[in-house]
Legacy VTK file of the C-alpha trace (Angstrom):
# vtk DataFile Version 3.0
C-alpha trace
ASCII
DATASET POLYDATA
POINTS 114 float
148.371 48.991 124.321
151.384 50.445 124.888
153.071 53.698 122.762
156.532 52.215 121.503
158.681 54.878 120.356
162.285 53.827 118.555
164.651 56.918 119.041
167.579 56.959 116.081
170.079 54.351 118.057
167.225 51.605 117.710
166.108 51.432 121.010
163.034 51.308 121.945
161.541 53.462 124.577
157.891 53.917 125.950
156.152 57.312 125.800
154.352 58.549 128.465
151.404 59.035 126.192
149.952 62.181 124.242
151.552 65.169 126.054
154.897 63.975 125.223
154.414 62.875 121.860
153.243 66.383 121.117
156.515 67.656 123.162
158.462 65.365 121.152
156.734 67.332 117.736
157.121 70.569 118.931
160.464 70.355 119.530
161.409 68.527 115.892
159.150 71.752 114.551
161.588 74.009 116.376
164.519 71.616 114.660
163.466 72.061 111.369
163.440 75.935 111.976
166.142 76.563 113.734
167.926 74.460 110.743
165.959 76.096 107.984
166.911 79.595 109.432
170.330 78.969 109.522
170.338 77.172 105.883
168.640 79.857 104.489
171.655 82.238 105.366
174.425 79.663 104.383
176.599 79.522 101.618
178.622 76.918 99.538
179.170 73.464 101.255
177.701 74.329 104.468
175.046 75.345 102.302
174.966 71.500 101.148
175.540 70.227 104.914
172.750 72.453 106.282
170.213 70.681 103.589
171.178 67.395 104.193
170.699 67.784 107.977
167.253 70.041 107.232
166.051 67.398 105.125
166.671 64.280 107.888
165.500 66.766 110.350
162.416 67.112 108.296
161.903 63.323 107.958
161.934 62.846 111.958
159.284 65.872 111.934
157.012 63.912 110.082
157.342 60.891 112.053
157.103 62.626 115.129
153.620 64.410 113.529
152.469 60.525 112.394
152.884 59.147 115.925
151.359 61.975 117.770
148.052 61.858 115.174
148.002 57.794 115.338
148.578 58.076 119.404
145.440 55.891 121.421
143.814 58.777 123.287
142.864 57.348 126.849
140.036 60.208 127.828
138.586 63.579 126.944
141.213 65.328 127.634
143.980 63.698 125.579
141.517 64.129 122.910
140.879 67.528 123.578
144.793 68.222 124.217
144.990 66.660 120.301
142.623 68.294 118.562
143.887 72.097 119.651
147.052 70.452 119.070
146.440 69.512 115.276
144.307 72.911 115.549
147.171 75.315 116.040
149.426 73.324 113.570
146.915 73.702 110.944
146.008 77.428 111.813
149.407 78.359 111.916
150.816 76.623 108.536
154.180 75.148 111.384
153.963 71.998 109.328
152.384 70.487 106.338
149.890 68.073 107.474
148.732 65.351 105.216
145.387 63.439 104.409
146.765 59.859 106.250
147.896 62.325 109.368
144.154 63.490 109.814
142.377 60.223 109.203
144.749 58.785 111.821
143.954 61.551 114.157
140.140 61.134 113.872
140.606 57.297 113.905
142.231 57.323 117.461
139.383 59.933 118.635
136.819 57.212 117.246
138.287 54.389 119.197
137.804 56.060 122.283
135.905 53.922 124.800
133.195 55.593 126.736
LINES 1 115
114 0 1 2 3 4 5 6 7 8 9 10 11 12 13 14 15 16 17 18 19 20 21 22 23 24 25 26 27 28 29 30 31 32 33 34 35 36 37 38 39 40 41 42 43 44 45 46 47 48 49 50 51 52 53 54 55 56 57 58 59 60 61 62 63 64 65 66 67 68 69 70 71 72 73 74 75 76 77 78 79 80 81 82 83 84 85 86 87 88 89 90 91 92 93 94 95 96 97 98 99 100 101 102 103 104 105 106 107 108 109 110 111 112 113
């Protein structure tokens, strides 16, 4: 089965697979922050602007996380690319990562076929 992923204008686009799903997560990590760097040094309404784009920002993070944990992995290596993926984001606190996140993770590792 194809990995359908909807970008913010609706359309829907197919991913190449794992590697860019993680791409696609590091770089909404880097998002969040870039933007949480620069609201942490603001003041007044771009203060309020700032947090308002952090917080959507966030939002796509976690989708971005969700899709790359859920992702079908199609050999060893995808699953290996994952798991010192999910590895690194846990040893390095980049990104909160939630019960549902790891069971999906493990779930697509299970359904690998032999």
């Amino acid at each position: 089965m194809p990995i359908q992923v909807v970008c913010n204008n609706g359309v829907v686009e197919e991913a190449d697979g794992v590697p860019n799903l993680i791409a696609a997560h590091r770089q909404a990590v880097a998002m969040v922050e870039r933007l949480g760097k620069r609201w942490t040094g603001a003041e007044g309404p771009d203060a309020t602007l700032t947090g308002r784009r952090l917080d959507s920002v966030m939002a796509e993070e976690v989708i971005a996380r969700r899709r790359a944990a859920a992702a079908p992995v199609a050999d060893v290596v995808e699953m290996k690319m994952k798991a010192a993926y999910f590895c690194r984001l846990l040893g390095n606190d980049w990104c909160e990562i939630d019960v549902d996140d790891l069971r999906a993770l493990l779930d697509s590792f299970a359904k690998l076929q032999a």
